[in-house]
N, C-alpha and C positions, 0 to 999 in steps of 0.2 A: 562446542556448541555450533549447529548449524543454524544458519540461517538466510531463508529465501526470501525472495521477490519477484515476482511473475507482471511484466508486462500483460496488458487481456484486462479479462471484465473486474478483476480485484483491484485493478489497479486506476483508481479516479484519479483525473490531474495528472497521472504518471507518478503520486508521491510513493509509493514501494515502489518499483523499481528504481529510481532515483534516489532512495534509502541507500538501498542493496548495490547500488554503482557507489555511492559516495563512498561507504566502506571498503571499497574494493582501492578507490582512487584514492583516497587519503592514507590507507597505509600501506601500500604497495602492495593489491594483493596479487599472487602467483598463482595461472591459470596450472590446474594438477590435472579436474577428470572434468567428463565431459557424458552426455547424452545422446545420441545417434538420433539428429531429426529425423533421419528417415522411416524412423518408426511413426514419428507421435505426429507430423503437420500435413498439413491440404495445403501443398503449395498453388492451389489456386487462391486461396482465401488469405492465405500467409506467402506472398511471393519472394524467391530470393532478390537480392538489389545488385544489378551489376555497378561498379566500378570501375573508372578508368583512370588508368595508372601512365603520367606522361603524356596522357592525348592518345595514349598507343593501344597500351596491353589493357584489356577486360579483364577483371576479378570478378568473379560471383561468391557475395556473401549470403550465405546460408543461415535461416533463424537458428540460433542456438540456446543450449540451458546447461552453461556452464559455472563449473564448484570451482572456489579461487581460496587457498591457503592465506588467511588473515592475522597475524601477530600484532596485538596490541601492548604493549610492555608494560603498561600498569595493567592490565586484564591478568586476572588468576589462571584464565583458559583462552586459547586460541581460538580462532572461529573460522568456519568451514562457512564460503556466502555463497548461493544458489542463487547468477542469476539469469533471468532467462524468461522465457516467453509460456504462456498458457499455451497447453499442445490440442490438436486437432482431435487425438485419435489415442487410444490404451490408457487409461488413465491412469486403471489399476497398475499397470507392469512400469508405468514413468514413478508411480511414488513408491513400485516398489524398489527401480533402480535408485532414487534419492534417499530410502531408509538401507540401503546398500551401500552408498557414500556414506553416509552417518555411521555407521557397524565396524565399516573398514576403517574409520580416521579415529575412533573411539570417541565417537559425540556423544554424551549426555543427556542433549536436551535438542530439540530440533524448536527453531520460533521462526513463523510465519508471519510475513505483514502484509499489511491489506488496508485500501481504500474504496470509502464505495459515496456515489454522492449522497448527498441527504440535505436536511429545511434546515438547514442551519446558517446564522451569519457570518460574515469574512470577517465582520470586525470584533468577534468574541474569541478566546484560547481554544485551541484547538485542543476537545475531549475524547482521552484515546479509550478505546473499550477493549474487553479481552475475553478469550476465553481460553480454557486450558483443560487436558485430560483427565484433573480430577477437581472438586469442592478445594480438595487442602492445596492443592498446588495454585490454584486462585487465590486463595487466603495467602498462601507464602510470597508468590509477588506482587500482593496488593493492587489486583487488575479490576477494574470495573465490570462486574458480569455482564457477558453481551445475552441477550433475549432472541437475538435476531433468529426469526424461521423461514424459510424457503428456498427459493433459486442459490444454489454455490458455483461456488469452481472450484479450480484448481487448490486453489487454499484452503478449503472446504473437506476437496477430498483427501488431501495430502494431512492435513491435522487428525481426520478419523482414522486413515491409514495408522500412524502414532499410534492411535488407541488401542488402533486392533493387536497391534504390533509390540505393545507396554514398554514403547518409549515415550518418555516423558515430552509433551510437546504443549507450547503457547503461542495463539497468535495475537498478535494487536495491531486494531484499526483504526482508521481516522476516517473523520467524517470532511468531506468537501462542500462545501455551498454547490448546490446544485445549479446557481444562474452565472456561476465564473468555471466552469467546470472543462475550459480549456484549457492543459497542461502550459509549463509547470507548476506548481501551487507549493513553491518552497514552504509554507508555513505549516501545512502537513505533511512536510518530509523529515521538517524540522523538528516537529513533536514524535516521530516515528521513533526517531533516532535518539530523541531526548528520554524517551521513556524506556527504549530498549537499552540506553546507556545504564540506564538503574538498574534493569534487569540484569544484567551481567556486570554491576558494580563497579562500572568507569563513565567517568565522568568523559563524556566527549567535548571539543570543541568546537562547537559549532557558531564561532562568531562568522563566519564567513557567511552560512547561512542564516543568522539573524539580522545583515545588511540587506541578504537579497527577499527575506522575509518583509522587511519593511517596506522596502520599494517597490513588492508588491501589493501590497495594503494601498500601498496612497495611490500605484494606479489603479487597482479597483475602485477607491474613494473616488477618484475623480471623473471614472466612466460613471456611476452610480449618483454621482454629484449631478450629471445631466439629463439622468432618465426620472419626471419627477415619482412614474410609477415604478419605478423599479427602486427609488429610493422610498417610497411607503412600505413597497414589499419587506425590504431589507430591519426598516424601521418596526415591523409588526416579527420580525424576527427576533429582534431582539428585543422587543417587551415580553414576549415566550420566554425566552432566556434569563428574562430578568426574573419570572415570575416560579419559573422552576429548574432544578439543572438539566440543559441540555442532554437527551438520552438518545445519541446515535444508533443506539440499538434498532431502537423500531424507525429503521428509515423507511419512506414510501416510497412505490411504485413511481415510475416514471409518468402514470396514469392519472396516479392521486396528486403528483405534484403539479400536473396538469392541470387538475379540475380545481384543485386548491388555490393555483395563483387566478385562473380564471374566475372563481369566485369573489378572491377579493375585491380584482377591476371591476366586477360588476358592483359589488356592493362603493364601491370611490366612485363609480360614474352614477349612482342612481338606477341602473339600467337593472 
């Protein structure tokens, strides 16, 4: 099974790629193939970062979107993790060198993960949404169907790639609160990974992130604790959630999330 994680616009919080590293880092995974940036970035938009090695020698590291050999020993299958940055430029010829990783390593099944923000509270479970290239294979992993229509990226196109392609592919998302939406957001990395553990039928351990999970919640609680508008907003978020299930699918516009908290304030101040 592959599976990606693209730094860029799918990535809210940074919880995919943070996914996609942790797999990498927790069972050793072994860098095999790789992607030639010089196809796919605008190094003016995406700049390499120099390094200095001793005070002395300059390294220049360059964006990359590298495939790491994953072995989990309760896992039935190994996993091939993609990870790497959203490219600039060919989108087509980048998913079709990643469905060329997948072919050559005899992947099965290609699953995408993705973050996008949305109205949702920090202090409710985080609800992963899915979509997948048929009806029955949504039914088989038991994915909530995403609705979502418009703007994509990277994970977007790489999943219909799959289709066209009739490899079997799933992605799943998390929703981030839109008013804490500076990385990291361990508690949507932590459902990524809890949900894609079912998916592929191992139980992951993720107590390390369920400490840093928490201790993110209570510094949110206590920034949120000081703003009394920003704890009403939070508060009318979650009587939403009380009153129906949370449906990340139809997130709003950064327009509407706009217009929407501005209309509460006005309706709290009177004005």
């Amino acid at each position: 099974m592959l599976v990606a994680g693209f730094e860029g616009w799918n990535d809210a919080g940074d919880a995919a790629s943070d996914a996609a590293a942790w797999l990498t880092n927790r069972f050793g995974g072994a860098r095999f193939a790789w992607i030639d940036p010089e196809e796919h970035f605008d190094y003016q938009s995406r700049r390499p970062e120099v390094e200095l090695d001793d005070g002395i020698t300059r390294t220049i590291t360059w964006p990359t979107n590298d495939c790491f050999a994953v072995q989990i020993e309760q896992a039935e299958r190994d996993l091939v993790v993609l990870r790497g940055i959203e490219p600039s430029y060919r989108w087509r010829s980048f998913c079709r060198a990643v469905l060329t990783v997948a072919s050559e390593t005899g992947c099965e099944m290609v699953v995408t993960l993705g973050a996008l923000l949305a109205d949702v509270p920090h202090t409710r479970p985080v609800n992963i949404t899915g979509a997948a290239t048929d009806a029955d294979l949504i039914a088989r992993l038991g994915l909530t169907r995403s609705r979502y229509e418009g703007p994509t990226g990277i994970v977007g196109v790489l999943h219909d790639a799959c289709r066209e392609g009739g490899v079997a592919s799933a992605s799943l998302w998390a929703p981030v609160p839109h008013y804490v939406a500076t990385p990291p957001n361990p508690l949507a990395t932590r459902a990524l990974l809890e949900r894609f553990g079912r998916l592929v039928g191992v139980p992951l351990e993720l107590d390390e992130l369920d400490e840093l999970a928490a201790a993110w919640q209570r510094r949110v609680d206590d920034v949120v604790a000081e703003d009394d508008d920003v704890r009403a907003y939070v508060r009318k978020l979650e009587e939403r959630a009380e009153l129906q299930e949370v449906d990340e699918t139809e997130m709003a516009s950064g327009d509407d999330l706009a217009a929407e908290l501005e209309r509460f304030l006005r309706d709290e101040n009177g004005e």
